[in-house]
ZAROBA-837089 format. One line per 8 residues: number of its first residue (from 1); their letters; for each residue x, y, z of C-alpha. Coordinates in Angstrom, 1 decimal, decimal comma, padded with zeros to 4 digits. Last residue first. Layout:
BEGIN
NUM = a = X:Y:Z | ...
This chain:
BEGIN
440 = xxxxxxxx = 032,6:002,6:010,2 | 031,9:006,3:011,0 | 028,4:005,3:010,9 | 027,4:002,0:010,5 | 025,7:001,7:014,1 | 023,2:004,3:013,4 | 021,8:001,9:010,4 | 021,1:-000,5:012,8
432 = xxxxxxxx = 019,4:001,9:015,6 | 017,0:002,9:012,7 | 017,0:-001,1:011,3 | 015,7:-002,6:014,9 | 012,9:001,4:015,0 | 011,6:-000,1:011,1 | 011,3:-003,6:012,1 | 010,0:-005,4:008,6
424 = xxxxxxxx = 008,7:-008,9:009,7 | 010,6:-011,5:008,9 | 008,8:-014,6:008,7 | 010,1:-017,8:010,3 | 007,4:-019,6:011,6 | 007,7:-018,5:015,4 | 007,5:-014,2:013,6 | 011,1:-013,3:012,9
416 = xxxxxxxx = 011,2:-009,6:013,6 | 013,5:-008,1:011,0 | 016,6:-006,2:011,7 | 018,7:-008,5:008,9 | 016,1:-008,1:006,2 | 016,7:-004,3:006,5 | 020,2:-004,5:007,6 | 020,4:-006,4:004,2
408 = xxxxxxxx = 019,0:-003,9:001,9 | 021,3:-001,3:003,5 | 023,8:-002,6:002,2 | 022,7:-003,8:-001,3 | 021,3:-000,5:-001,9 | 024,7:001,8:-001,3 | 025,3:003,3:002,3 | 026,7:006,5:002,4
400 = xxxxxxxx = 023,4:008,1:003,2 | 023,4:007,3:006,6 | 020,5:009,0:008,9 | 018,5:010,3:006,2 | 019,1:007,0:004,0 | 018,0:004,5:006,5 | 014,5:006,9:006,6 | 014,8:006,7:002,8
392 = xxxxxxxx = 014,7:002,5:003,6 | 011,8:002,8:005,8 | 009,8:004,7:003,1 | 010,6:002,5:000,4 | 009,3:-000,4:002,3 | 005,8:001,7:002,8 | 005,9:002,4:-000,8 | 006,5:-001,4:-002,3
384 = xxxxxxxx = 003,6:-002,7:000,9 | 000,4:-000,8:-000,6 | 001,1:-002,0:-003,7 | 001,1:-005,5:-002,1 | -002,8:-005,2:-000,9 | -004,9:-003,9:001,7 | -008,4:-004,8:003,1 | -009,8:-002,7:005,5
376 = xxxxxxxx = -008,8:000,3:003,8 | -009,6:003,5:004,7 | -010,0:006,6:002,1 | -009,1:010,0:002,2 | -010,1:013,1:000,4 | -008,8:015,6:-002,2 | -011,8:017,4:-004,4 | -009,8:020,1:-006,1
368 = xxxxxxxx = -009,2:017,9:-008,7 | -010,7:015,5:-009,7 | -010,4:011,9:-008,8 | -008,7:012,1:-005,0 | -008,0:010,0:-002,8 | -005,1:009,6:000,1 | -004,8:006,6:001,8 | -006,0:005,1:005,1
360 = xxxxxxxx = -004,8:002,1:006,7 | -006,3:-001,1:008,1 | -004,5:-003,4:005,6 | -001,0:-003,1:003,7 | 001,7:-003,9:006,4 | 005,2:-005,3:005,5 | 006,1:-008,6:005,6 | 010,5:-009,0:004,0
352 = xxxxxxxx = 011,0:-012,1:001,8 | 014,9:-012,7:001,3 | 015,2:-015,5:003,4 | 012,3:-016,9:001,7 | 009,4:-018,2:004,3 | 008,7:-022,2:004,7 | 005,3:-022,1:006,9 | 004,7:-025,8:009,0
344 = xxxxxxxx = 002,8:-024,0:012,1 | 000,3:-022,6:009,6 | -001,8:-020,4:011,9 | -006,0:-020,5:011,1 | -008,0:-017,9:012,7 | -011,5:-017,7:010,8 | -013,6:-015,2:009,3 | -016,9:-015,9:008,3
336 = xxxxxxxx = -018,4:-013,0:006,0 | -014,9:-012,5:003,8 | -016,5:-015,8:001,5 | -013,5:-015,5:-001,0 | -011,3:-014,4:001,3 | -007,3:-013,0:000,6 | -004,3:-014,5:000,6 | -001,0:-015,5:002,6
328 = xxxxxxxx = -000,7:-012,5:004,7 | 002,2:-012,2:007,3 | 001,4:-011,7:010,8 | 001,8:-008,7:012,9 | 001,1:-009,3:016,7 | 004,7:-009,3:017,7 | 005,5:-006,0:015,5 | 002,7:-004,1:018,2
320 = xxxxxxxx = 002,8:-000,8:016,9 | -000,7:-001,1:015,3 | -002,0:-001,9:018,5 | -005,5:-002,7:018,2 | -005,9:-002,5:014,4 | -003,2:-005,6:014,7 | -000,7:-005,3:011,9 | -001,4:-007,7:008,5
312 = xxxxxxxx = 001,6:-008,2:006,2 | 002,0:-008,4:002,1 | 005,2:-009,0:000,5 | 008,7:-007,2:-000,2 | 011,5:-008,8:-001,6 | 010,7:-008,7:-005,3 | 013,5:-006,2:-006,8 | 016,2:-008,6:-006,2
304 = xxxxxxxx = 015,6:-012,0:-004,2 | 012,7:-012,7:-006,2 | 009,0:-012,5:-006,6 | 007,5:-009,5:-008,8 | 005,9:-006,6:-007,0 | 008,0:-004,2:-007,6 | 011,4:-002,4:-005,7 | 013,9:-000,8:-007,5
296 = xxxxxxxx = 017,4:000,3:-005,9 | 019,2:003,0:-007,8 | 023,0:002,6:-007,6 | 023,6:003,4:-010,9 | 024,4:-000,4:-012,1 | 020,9:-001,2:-010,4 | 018,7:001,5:-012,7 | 020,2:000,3:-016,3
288 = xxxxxxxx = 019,1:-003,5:-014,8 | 015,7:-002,0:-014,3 | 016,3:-000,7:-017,6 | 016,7:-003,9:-019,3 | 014,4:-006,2:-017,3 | 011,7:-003,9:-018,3 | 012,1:-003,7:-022,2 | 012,3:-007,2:-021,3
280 = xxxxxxxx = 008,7:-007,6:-020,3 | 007,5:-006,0:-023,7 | 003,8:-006,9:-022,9 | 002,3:-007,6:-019,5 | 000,7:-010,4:-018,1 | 003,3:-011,2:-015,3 | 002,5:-014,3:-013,6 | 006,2:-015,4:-014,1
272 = xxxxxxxx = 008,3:-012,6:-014,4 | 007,6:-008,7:-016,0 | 006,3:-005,7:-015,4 | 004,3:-006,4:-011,4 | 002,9:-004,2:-009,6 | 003,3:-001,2:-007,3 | 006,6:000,2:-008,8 | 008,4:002,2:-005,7
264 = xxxxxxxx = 012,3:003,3:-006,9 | 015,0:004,1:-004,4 | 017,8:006,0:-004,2 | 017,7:009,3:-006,4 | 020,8:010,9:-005,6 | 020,8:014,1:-003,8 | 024,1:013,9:-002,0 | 026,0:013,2:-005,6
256 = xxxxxxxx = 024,8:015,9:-006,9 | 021,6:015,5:-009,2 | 021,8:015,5:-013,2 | 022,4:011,8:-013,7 | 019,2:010,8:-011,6 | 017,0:013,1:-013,8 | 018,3:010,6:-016,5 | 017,6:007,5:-014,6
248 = xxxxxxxx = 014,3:008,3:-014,0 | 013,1:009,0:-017,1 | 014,5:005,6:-017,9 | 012,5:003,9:-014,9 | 009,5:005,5:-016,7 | 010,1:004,9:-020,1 | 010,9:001,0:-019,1 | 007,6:001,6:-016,9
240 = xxxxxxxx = 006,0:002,4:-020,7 | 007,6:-000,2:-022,0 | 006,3:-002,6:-019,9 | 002,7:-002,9:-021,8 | -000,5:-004,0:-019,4 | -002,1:-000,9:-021,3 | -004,1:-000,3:-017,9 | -001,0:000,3:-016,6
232 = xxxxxxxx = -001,0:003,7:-018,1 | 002,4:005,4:-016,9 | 003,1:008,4:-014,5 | 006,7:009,1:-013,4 | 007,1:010,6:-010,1 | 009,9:011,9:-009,0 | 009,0:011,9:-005,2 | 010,7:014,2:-002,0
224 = xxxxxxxx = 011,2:012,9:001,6 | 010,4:014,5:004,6 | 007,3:012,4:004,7 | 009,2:009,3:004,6 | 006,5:006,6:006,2 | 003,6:008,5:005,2 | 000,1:009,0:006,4 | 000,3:012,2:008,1
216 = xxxxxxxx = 002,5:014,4:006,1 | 001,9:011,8:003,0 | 005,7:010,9:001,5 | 005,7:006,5:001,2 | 001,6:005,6:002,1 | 000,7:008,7:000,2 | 002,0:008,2:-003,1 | 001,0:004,7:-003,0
208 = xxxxxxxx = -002,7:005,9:-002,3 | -002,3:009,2:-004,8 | -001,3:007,2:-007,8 | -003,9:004,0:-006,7 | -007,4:005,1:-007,6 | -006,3:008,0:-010,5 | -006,9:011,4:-011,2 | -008,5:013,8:-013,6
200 = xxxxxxxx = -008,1:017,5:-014,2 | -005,6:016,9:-017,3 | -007,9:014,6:-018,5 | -006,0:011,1:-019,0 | -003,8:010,3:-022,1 | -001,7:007,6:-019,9 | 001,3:008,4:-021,9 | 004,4:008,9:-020,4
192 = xxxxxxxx = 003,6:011,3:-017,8 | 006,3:013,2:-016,4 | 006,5:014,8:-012,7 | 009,3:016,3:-011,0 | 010,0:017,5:-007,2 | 006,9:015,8:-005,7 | 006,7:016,7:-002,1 | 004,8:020,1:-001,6
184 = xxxxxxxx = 001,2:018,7:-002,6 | 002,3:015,4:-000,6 | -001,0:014,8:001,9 | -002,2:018,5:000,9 | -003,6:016,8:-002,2 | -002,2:018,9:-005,3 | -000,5:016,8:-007,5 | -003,3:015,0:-009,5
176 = xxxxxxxx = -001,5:011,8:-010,8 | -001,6:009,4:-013,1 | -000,4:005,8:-012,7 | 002,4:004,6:-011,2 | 006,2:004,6:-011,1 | 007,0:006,1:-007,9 | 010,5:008,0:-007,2 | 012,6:008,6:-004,3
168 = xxxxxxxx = 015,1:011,3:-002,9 | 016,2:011,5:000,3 | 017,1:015,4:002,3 | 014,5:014,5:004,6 | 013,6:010,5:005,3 | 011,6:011,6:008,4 | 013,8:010,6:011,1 | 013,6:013,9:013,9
160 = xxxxxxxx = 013,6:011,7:016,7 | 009,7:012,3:016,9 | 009,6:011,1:013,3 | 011,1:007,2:014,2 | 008,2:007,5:016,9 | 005,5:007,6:014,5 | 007,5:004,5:012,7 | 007,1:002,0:015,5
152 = xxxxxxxx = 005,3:000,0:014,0 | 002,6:001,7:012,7 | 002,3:003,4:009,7 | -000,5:005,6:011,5 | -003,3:007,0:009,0 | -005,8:004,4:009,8 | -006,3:005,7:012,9 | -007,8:008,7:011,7
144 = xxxxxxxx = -010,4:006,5:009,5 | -011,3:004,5:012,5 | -011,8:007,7:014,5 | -014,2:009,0:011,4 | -016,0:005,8:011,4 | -017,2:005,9:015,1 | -018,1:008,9:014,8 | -019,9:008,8:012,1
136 = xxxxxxxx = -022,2:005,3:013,8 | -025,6:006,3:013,9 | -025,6:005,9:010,1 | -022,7:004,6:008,7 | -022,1:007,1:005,8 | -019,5:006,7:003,1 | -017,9:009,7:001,4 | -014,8:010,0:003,3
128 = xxxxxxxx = -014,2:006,9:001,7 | -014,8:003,0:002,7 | -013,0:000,0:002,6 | -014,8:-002,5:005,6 | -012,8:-004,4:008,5 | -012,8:-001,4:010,7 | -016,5:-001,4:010,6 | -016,8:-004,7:011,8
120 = xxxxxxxx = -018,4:-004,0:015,2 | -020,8:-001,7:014,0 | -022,3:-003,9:011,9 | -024,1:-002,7:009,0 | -027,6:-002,4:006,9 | -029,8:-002,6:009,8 | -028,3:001,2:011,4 | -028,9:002,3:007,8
112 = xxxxxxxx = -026,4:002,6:005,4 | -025,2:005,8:003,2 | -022,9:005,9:000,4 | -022,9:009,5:-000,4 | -022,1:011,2:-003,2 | -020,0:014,4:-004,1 | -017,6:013,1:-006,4 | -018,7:009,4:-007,4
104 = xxxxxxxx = -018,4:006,0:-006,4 | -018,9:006,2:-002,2 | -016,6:003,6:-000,8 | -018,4:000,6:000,1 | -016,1:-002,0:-000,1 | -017,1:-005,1:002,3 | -014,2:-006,5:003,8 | -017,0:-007,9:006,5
96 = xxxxxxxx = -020,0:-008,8:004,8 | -022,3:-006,0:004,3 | -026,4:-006,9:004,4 | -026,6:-007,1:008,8 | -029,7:-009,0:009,8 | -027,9:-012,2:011,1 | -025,1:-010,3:013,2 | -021,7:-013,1:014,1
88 = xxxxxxxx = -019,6:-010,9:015,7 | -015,7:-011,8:015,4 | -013,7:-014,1:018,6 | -012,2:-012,2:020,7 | -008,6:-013,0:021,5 | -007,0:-009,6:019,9 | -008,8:-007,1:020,8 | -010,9:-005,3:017,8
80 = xxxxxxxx = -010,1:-001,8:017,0 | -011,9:001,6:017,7 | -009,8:002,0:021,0 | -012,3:004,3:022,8 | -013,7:008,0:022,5 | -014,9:007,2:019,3 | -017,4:004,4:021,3 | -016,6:000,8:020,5
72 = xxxxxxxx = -019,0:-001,4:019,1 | -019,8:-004,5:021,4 | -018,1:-008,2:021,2 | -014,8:-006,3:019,5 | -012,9:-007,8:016,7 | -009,6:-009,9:015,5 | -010,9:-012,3:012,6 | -009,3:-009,8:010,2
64 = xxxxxxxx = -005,7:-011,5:010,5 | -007,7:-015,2:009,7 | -009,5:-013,9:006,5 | -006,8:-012,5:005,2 | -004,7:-015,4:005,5 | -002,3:-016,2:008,2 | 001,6:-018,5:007,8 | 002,6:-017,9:004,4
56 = xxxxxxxx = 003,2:-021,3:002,5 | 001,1:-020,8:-000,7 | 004,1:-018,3:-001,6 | 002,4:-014,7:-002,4 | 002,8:-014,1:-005,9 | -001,4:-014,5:-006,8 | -001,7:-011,9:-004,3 | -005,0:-011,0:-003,8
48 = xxxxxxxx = -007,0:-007,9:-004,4 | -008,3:-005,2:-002,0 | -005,8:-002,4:-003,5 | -009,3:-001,8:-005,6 | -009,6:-000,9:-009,0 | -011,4:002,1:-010,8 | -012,4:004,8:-008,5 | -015,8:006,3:-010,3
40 = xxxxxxxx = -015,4:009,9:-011,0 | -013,9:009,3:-014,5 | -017,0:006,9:-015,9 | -016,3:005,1:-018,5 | -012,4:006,1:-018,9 | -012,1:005,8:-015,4 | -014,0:001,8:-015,3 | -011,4:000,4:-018,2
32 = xxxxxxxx = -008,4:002,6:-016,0 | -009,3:000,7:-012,8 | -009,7:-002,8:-014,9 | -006,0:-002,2:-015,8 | -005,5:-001,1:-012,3 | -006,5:-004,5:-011,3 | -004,6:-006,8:-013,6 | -001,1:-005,1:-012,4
24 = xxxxxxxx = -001,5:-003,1:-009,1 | -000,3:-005,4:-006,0 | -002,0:-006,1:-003,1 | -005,1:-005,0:-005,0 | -003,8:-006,8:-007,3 | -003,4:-010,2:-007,0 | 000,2:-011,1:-008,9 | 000,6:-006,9:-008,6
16 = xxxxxxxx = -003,3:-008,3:-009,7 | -006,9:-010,3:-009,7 | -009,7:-009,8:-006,6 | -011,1:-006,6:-007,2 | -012,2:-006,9:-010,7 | -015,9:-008,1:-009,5 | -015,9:-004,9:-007,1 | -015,2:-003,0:-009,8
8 = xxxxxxxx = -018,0:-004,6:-012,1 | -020,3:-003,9:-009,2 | -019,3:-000,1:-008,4 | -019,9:000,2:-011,9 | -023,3:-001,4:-012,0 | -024,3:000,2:-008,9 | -023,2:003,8:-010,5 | -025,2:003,2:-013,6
């Protein structure tokens, strides 16, 4: 029974937030279909495409990934591939590279045999603390670690002290269990709005996004503090996220003016074209509700409002290396043989800002009491909406008399511009940015 789930998962994988994974809409409807079957069993993966990602982007999936090591790195050495070697081609190995192979139930164990894997493209694979690489633990646990940097700069941002405290955010997602020591102490409110899951049951992608923004050592803003609204996106209906932003809005009106909500993270995609949910203007209508109070939203729709934000890939090497960071244009249908391939002829939207989504590790957790971690190889947009809104609550700690439109355009304005024109989110460019507003 667990093959077959993991199977039919793995077969909804690739459809959501436009492509799911990336993004949260098709693919966490499939996630809730699998929970309800089988609650242990994590339901959608953040491995899906982007079906709103322009065609024009300059590196797929398959090309970012191509980056690996000739021989398997030790735990005492960089666990990431260089960044001019070609990947290992190994005959006998049965997972393709991007493989998922999280382990599907509380307690289990996904274990492969030295013959099953390759070392060497480890780092490329989704797997849980619950996945055993035989012979190579080690190995898997340092990859695992690593995954937990932002990158980019953003470890340093906390040594200064920049941590997005005193900022208030929210997420719009799906249910939550609220005691992983990753944010246990960082969600001020919680309302469900009707995702009528067992009170002792969790989701995929709650904990992941909720991470990736407020986590103490995965997070971008862990200073920061969540309202998080929990809504069944497995209904595909907008009016529960219209509940949701609504929600929102009304704990809004009762904070001081210095405690303002500022910022809300929505990993898919309510409304627009692509969109398959219900009641899309029910949407529209509060997310408009949310701008006139000053509340910036963030989803995974496409355009020059609340759909800024798209899908980068950071070098596993040197995660904190912006000039090796290229933006993502899809994801591989045949992940086995990667290949480098640069469009040279990439037309990017001024308003589109790359953020990383792959080679990180999220927090998991199904039932509670259980809370884990899992790597991801492959990432997706819902991964991207937190991590933005993470920068932008650090812009907030250290000016928060900037409105949303303002600091939304230091943030496009401090961008690395990659040679085919793709801004690449520059968290340490917009810090010193922000600084320089002060007193102004």
């Amino acid at each position: 029974m667990k093959k077959l789930v993991a199977l039919l998962l793995l077969v909804s994988l690739l459809t959501s937030c436009g492509q799911t994974a990336q993004t949260g809409s098709g693919n966490q409807a499939a996630q809730a279909a699998a929970t309800s079957t089988e609650a242990t069993a994590p339901a959608s993966t953040a491995a899906e495409a982007e079906t709103t990602a322009p065609a024009t982007e300059a590196v797929t999936q398959t090309e970012t990934a191509a980056e690996t090591e000739t021989t398997a790195p030790t735990a005492d050495e960089t666990v990431a591939p260089t960044d001019t070697e070609a990947p290992s081609e190994t005959p006998f190995a049965k997972l393709q590279r991007f493989a998922d192979v999280r382990a599907f139930s509380d307690g289990d164990k996904a274990t492969y045999a030295p013959d099953e894997y390759n070392p060497n493209d480890i780092y490329t694979y989704t797997f849980n603390e619950g996945t055993v690489f035989e012979g190579s633990e080690d190995l898997a646990k340092q990859i695992l670690e690593n995954g937990k940097n932002p990158g980019l700069g953003v470890r340093g941002l906390h040594d200064e002290g920049i941590t997005g405290k005193g900022v208030n955010v929210a997420i719009i997602d799906q249910n939550l269990l609220l005691d992983h020591p990753e944010f246990a102490d960082k969600i001020a409110e919680y309302y469900d709005t009707g995702c009528d899951q067992p009170a002792d049951q969790g989701s995929m992608h709650a904990p992941a996004v909720t991470s990736l923004l407020v986590g103490d050592s995965v997070g971008v803003a862990p200073g920061a503090k969540v309202y998080f609204a929990a809504v069944p996106m497995w209904k595909e209906d907008s009016k529960y996220i219209a509940d949701a932003l609504n929600w929102i809005m009304d704990q809004n009106s009762k904070l001081p003016d210095n405690e303002k909500i500022r910022v809300v993270s929505i990993s898919t995609d309510p409304s627009g074209q692509g969109s398959t949910f219900t009641n899309q203007d029910l949407y529209d209508q509060a997310v408009l509700l949310a701008q006139q109070q000053g509340i910036l939203v963030l989803d995974c729709r496409v355009n020059s409002t609340t759909g800024i934000i798209q899908g980068a890939s950071y070098a596993p090497s040197n995660p904190d290396d912006i000039t090796k960071t290229k933006p993502i244009t899809n994801y591989p249908t045949n992940p086995a043989k990667p290949g480098k391939k640069e469009v040279t002829n990439a037309v990017f939207p001024s308003y589109f800002v790359y953020v990383p989504t792959e080679y990180r590790t999220v927090a998991e957790e199904y039932s509670l009491g259980s809370p884990s971690y899992a790597y991801w190889g492959q990432g997706g947009l819902s991964w991207a909406i937190p991590y933005a809104a993470g920068v932008l609550a650090l812009g907030w700690q250290v000016n928060p008399d900037l409105d949303k439109d303002a600091i939304v355009k230091i943030l496009q304005d401090t961008c690395y511009v990659t040679a085919n024109g793709a801004k690449i989110i520059n968290p340490p460019a917009f810090i010193e940015a922000v600084k320089e507003t002060i007193n102004k």
